[in-house]
N, C-alpha and C positions, 0 to 999 in steps of 0.2 A: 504494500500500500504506500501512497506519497501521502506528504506531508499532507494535502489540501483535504486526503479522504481520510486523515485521522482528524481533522477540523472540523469536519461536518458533524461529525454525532458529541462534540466536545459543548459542554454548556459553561458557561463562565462563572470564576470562581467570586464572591461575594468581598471585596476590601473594605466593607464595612463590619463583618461579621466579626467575633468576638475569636471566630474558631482561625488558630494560624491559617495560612497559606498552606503549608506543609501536609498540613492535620485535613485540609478541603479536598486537595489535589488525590490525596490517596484515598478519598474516600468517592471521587467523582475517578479515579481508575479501578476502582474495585465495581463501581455500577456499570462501568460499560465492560467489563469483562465478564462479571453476573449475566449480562445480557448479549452474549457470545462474542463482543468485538476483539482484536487482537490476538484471534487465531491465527493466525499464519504471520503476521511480527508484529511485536512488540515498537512503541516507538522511543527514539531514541531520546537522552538527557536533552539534547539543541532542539529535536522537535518539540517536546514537553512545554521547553522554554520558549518558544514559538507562539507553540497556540496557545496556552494560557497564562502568558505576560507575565513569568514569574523567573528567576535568578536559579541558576544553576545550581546553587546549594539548596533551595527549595528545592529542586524537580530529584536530583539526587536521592533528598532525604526521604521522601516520598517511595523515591523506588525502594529505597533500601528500607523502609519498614513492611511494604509489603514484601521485599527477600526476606526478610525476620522470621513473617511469618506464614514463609511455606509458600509463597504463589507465586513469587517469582524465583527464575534462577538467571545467574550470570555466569557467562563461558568467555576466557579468554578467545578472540576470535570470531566470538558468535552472535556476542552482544546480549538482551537481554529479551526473555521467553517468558511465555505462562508455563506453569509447572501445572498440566494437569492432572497429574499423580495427588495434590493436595488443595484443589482445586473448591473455593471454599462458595457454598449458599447461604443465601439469607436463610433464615426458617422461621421469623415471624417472633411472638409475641414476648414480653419478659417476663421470666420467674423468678419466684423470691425463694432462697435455699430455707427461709424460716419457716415458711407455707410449705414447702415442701415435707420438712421433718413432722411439723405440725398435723399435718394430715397423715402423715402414717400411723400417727396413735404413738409417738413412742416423746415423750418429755424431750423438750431440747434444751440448752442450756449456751452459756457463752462465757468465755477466760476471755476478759480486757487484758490486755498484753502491753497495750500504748492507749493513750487515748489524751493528743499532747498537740500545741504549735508546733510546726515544724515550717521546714526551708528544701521543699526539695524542686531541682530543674526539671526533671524530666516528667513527671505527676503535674506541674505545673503547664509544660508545654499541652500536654495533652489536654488539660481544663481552661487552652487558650489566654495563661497568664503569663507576666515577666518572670525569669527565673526564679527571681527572691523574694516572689508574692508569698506571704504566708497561707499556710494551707494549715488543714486540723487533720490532723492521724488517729484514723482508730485501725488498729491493730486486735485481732480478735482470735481465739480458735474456738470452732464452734462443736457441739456434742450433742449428741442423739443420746438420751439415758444416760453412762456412764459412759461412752464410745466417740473419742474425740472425730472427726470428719472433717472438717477444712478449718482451713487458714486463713483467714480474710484480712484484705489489709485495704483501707479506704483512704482515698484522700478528697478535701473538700478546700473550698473556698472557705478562707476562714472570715470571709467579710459578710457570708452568711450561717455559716456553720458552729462560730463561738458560741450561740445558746448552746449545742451539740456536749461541750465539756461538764457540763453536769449533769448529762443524762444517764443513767445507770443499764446499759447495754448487756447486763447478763441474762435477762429476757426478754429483749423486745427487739422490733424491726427498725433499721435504721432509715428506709422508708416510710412508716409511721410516725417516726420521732420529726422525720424532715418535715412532714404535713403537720405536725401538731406546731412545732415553733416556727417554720416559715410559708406553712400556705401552702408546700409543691413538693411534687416526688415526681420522678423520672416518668415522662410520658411517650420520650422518645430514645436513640441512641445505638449504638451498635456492640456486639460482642464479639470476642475470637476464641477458639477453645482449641486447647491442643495435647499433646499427652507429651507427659515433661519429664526430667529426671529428677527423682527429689535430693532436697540436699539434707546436710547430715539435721539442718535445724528443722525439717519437714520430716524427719524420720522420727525424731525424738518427739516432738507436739503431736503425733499423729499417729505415732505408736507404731510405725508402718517394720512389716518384715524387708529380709534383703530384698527379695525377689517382688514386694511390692510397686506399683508407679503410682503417677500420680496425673491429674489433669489439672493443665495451667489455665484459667479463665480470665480473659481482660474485659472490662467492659467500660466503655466511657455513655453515664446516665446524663439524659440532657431535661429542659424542660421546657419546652416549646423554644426547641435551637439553644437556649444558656445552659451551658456546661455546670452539671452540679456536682457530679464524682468521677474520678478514676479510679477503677477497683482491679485488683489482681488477686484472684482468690485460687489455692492449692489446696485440692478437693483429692480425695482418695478413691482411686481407679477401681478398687473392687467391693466399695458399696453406693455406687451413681454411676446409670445410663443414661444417655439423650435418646430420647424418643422424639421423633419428627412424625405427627400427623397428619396428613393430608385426604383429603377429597380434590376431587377435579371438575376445574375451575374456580378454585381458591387458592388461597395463600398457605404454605406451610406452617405448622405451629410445633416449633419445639419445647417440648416437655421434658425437665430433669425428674427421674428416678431414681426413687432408693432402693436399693437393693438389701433382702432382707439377712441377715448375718448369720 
């Protein structure tokens, strides 16, 4: 394909929107690849910068988050391709891991681990702030009965999230607590899921065997377009499946499962 036919289905990225440049681009190349374009090539860093009026360390960064996570790959020589070996779909609706546990009948519970101001770049890029915007940390491991099950680490806009530091998170939805003290909880946003190696501190909170894995979850929750969290949650591969429902002529609806022990 030329440049002018990766133009055509390209829509423009928002310079007043809150969300980086970086953070638009990869997610307006993830929908046109959702919807089969860049089959047969990939376009290049000069194109990218082309059609959507952005700096070469944006279009970069962009690609190289979607190489992070599996969809793309780069070959000396070859230049840069869809991986459709990991080749990822929407699936529709969001769930809450507390509804989840909740409904299987079995008591859940939560270990606050952190729950503090912080300073971090990269949880900030992604919530569309300057590096050294303060953000609020809750750090969490969460449990089914006596059976610890993930790791939840949140970050928030601390410019709405400070009521957030004296909420008591050992039983309740961080969800709920956002609509009790500011009005809103995530109505929009996207997820990534993938199966990950755990490290020794996922082994010890989680109780995991050697030959255990785990599933890495990212998700950036929005609210009508404003960014309100980036979550990265390490959930335990041998009690949760994704279940994607469908009928036809609808939307897919992915469902997390517990799996019973």
């Amino acid at each position: 394909m030329s440049t002018d036919e990766f133009a055509q289905g390209a829509r423009p990225l928002d310079r007043d929107s809150v969300l980086p440049l970086w953070s638009q681009l990869e997610h307006e190349l993830r929908r046109r690849m959702e919807s089969g374009e860049f089959a047969l090539r990939f376009p290049t860093d000069r194109e990218l910068m082309e059609i959507y009026g952005v700096s070469r360390h944006t279009a970069r960064h962009s690609v190289s988050q979607l190489g992070a996570g599996g969809i793309l790959r780069r070959a000396r020589g070859v230049g840069t391709s869809v991986d459709h070996r990991t080749f990822e779909r929407s699936l529709g609706s969001l769930y809450s891991l507390f509804q989840v546990v909740e409904e299987s009948g079995v008591p859940q519970h939560s270990k606050v681990r952190t729950l503090e101001r912080v300073v971090d770049a990269e949880a900030a890029a992604h919530l569309g702030l300057e590096p050294d915007a303060p953000l609020v940390l809750i750090d969490r491991v969460r449990f089914a009965g006596d059976e610890p099950l993930a790791i939840d680490r949140i970050w928030l806009p601390a410019e709405i999230a400070d009521p957030l530091l004296d909420a008591d998170f050992t039983h309740t939805s961080l969800y709920n607590e956002l609509e009790r003290t500011i009005g809103k909880r995530p109505n929009e946003g996207w997820e990534r899921i993938h199966p990950a190696i755990p490290t020794a501190d996922h082994r010890s909170c989680l109780e995991l065997d050697d030959d255990e894995a785990v599933f890495r979850i990212e998700r950036l929750g929005t609210f009508s377009g404003e960014p309100l969290e980036w979550r990265v949650t390490t959930i335990r591969g041998n009690r949760f499946t994704f279940v994607a429902d469908w009928n036809a002529g609808q939307a897919s609806e992915l469902r997390l499962k517990m799996v019973s022990g």
